[in-house]
N, C-alpha and C positions, 0 to 999 in steps of 0.2 A: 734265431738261436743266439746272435751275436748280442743282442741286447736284455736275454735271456741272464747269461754269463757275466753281461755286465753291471746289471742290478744286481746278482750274487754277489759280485766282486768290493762291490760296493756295498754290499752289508753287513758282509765278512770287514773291510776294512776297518768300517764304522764299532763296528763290537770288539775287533782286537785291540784299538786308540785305545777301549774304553778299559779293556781287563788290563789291571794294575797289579803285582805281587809286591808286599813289603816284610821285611821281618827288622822287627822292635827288640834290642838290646842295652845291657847295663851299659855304659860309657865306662867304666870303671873295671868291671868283671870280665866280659866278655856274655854274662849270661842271658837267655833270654827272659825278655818282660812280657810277662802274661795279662789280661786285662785291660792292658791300655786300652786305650779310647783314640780313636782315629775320627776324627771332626771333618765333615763334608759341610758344605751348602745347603745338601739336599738331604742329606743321609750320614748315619754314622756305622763305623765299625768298629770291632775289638779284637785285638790278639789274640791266639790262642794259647794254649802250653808252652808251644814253644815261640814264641814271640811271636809269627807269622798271623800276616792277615791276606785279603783279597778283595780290591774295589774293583767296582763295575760299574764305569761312571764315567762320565768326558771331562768329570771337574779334574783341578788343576792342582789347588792350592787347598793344602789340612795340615791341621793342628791337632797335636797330639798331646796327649792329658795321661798322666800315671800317679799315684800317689806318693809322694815321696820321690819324683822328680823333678826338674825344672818345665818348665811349659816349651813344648816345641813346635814347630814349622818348618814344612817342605812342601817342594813344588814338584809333583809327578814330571820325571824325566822322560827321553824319548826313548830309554831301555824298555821299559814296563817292570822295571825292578828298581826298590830302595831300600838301602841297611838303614835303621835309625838308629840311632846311639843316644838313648836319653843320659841326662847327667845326672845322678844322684843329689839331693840333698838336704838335710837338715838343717831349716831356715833359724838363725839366729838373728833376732832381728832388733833392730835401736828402734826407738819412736823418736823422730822429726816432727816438733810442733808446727801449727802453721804459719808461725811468725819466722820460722829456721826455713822457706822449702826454698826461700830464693836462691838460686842460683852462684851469687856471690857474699852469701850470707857466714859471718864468720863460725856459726853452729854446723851447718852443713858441712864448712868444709874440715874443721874437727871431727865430726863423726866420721866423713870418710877416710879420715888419719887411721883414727882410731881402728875400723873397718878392715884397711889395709895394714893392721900390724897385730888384729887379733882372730881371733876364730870368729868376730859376728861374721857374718855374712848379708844380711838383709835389713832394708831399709822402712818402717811405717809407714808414708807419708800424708797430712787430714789433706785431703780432696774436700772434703765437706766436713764443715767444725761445727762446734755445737750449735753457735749462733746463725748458722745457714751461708757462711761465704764459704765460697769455693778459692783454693790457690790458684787455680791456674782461670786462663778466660776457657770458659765449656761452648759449647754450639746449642747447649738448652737455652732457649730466649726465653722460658717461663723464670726460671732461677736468674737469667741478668735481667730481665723485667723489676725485680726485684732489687738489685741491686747486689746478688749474690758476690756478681765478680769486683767493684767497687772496691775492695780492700786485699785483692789477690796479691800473692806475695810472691809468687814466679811467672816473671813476663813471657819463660821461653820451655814449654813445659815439654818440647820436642829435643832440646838439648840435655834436659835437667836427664829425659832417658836413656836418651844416647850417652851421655857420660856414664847412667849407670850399668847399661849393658856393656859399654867398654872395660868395667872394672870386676864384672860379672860378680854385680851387688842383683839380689833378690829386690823385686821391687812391689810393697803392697801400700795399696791404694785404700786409706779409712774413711770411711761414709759413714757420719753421722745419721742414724735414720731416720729416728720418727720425732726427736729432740731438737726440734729447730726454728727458730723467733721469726727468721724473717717470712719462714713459709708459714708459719701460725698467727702473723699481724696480718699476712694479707689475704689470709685467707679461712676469718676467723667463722666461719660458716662449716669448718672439719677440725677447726683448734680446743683442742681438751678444756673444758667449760668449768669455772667453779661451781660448784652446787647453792650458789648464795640467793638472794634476791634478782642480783642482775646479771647473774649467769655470766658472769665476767671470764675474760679467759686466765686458764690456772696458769700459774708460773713458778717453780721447782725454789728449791733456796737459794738459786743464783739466779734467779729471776729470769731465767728463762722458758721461755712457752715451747707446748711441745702441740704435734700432730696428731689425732687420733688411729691408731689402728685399725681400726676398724673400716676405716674410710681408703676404698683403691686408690683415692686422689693420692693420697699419703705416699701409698704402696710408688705408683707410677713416676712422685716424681723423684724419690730416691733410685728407683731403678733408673731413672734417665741421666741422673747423674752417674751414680756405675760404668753406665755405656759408656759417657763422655773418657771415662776414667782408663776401660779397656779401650778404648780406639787410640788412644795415644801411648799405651803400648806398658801399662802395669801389669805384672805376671800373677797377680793378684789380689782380689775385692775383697776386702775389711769388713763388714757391716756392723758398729760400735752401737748401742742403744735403741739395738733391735726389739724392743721390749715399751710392755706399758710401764705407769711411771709407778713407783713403790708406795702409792697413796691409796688411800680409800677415800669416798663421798665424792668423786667426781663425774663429773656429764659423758659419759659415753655415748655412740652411737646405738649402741647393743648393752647387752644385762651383763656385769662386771661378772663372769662365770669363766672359772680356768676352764672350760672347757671349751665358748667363745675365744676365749686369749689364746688361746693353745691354737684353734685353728685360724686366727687370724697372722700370727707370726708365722703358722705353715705357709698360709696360702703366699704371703707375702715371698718368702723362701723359692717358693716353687714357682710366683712369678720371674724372679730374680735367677732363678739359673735357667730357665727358657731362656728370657732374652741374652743375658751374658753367653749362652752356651756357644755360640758362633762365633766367638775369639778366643777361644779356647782357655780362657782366665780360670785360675781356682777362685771356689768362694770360702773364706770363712768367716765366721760369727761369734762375737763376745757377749761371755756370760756370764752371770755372778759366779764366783766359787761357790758357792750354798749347791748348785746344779748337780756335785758333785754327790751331795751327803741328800738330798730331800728325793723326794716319792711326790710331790706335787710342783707347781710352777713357780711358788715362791711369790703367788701373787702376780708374777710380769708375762705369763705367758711362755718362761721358756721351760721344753723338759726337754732331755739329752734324745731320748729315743725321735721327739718328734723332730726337732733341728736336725741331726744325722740327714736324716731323708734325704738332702738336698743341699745342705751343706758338703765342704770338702773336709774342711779342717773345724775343730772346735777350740774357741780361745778362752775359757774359763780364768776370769780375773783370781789368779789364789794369792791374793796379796795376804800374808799371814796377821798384817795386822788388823785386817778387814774381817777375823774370823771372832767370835765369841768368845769370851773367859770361857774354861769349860769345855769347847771343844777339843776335837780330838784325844779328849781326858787331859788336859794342858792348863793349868789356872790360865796362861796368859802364852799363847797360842805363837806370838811374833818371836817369842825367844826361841821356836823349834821350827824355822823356814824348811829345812830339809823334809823334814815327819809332813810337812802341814803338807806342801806339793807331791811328794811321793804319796802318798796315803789319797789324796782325794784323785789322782788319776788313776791308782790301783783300784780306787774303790767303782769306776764305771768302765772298768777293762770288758763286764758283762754285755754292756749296752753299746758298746764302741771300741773300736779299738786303740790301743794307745798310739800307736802311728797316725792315729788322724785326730790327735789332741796335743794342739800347742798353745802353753800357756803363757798367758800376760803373768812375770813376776816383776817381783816387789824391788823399785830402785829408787824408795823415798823411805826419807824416817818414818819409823815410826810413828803413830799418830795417839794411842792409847795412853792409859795413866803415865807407861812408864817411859815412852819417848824414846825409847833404842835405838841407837846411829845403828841405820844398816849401810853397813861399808864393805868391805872386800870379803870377810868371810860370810854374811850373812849373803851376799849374792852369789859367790860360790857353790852355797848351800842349795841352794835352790836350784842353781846351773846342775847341779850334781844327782840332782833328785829326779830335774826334769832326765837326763841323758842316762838313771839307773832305771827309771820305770817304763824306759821306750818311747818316750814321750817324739813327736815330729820337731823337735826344737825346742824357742822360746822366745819371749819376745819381750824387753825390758818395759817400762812404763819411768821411764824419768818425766815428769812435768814438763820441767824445762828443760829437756832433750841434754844434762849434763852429766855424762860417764867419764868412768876413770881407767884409763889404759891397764892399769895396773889392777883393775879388780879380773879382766877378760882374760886369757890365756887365750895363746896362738895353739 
């Protein structure tokens, strides 16, 4: 009987460790956050109405995911109860070139002046640039095979976070995807082909060689840089030129067909939030501003409905001077920044929502006949458009990572 009682006692204990109650709150409100995402090991859960969830589980440690929060983490107490208080926020974000990420670099530490006396809030930073080096040293030995980390430009990419979680700077991590030399020289057996006599490998106007889509080689080893990228503690994964390349007459794997393109960027997508899903990282993905106005893929493979799937956030490049004479009924499109970013996120409000569309705007002259300095009110403009149409932020595009305190408002 005594041993009876005792294997009871002992099963019971075993299932109480394991039931967990939590209830998920605004940090700001007090109100509760419905939907969240509660990230296990083994298993995930969601909030309900009213913020409250319930695991059942002996794990320890979860991450918590809400749209339009900060990325969070707790460690099950010995209560079997936890409040979470996510933080709100609207990432306003500076782009950090790769040559800016080091540590004691005088860009860097400009932006984070600038950071600290304005409303940005969040930081870009290329993890992987177009020509295939990584900033920091990664633990992928195929990419330092290569010679990826050779020209890294932050020795200490475990400080570079921790300073930015001590300033509670938003931090995302830019992956170059499928655009990349070093992993297309060595490995020109999956590197986009010219259509010529010797099948030579194609290379863009800046002479750079890209990776096929088509090819999972492709796919794997930008997700392994990702990883690298979540393991060291960025609150969110970039993926920049996720897309085939704007050409025609090239050597594919497969028959150049939006409809191939289309599920090759999905599958890739959907590989890419699997494995990232265990660090609880957001994902989002840059796309041409055209994404916004077209009914097909523009040629690259991307359309709004099928990225959403799996994507978190969408970064639609609306650089106004990137847009047509002509559009938006505009002879010359870059003189109405405001019209051109309100209007193309109002226009796929249908297909997504505008809280999970944050766009790259325009922080360089103009490029068109007429050369327009976009200075303080043309980026205003745009800052204005993004924050009237709902938009989750924004995130500048300076080149050479160089903003003006005075265009930003605290």
């Amino acid at each position: 009987m005594f041993k009876i009682f005792f294997l009871l006692f002992i099963i019971f204990s075993s299932y109480a460790s394991a039931f967990f109650i939590g209830k998920i709150i605004d940090e700001k409100t007090s109100l509760p956050v419905s939907n969240a995402l509660i990230i296990g090991k083994y298993q995930d859960y969601k909030s309900d109405k009213n913020g409250t969830f319930v695991i059942d589980s002996n794990e320890t440690s979860f991450h918590v995911k809400a749209l339009g929060y900060r990325p969070y983490k707790f460690q099950k107490n010995s209560l079997g109860r936890v409040l979470v208080k996510l933080k709100p926020i609207k990432v306003k974000a500076l782009y950090l070139t790769f040559w800016g990420a080091s540590n004691k670099s005088k860009t860097l530490q400009y932006i984070l002046e600038i950071i600290e006396k304005s409303e940005a809030n969040a930081i870009v930073m290329d993890v992987k640039n177009e020509y295939g080096s990584t900033s920091f040293y990664t633990g992928f030995k195929k990419a330092n095979s290569y010679g990826a980390h050779e020209n890294r430009t932050n020795r200490n990419i475990k400080k570079f976070i921790s300073t930015m979680k001590e300033k509670g700077i938003y931090t995302i991590a830019r992956v170059v995807t499928f655009k990349d030399e070093l992993q297309a020289t060595n490995n020109p057996d999956y590197a986009i082909k010219s259509n010529d006599e010797n099948k030579t490998i194609w290379r863009n106007h800046d002479n750079m060689a890209w990776v096929d889509p088509f090819d999972v080689r492709s796919h794997e080893y930008a997700i392994r840089i990702a990883q690298e990228a979540a393991k060291v503690g960025f609150d969110e994964i970039n993926f920049d030129y996720i897309r085939f390349p704007a050409q025609k007459n090239l050597i594919l794997q497969k028959p150049n067909t939006q409809k191939n393109r289309v599920k090759a960027i999905e599958e890739f997508l959907k590989k890419a939030k699997s494995r990232l899903h265990k660090y609880g990282v957001f994902i989002s993905v840059d796309t041409y501003g055209n994404i916004c106005w077209t009914d097909d893929d523009n040629g690259i493979g991307q359309v709004v409905s099928s990225l959403a799937k799996y994507a978190d956030y969408l970064a639609p490049m609306l650089y106004p001077s990137g847009f047509a004479c002509g559009s938006f009924y505009f002879d010359y499109p870059a003189e109405y920044p405001y019209e051109v970013i309100y209007r193309s996120i109002k226009t796929i409000q249908d297909k997504i929502p505008s809280a999970r569309v944050r766009p790259w705007l325009q922080y360089f002259k103009d490029y068109g006949k007429k050369r327009l300095p976009y200075r303080k009110i043309a980026i205003q403009a745009q800052i204005r458009a993004s924050d009237d149409v709902g938009a989750n932020g924004w995130m500048l595009w300076s080149p050479s990572s160089k903003y003006h305190l005075e265009y930003l408002s605290k």
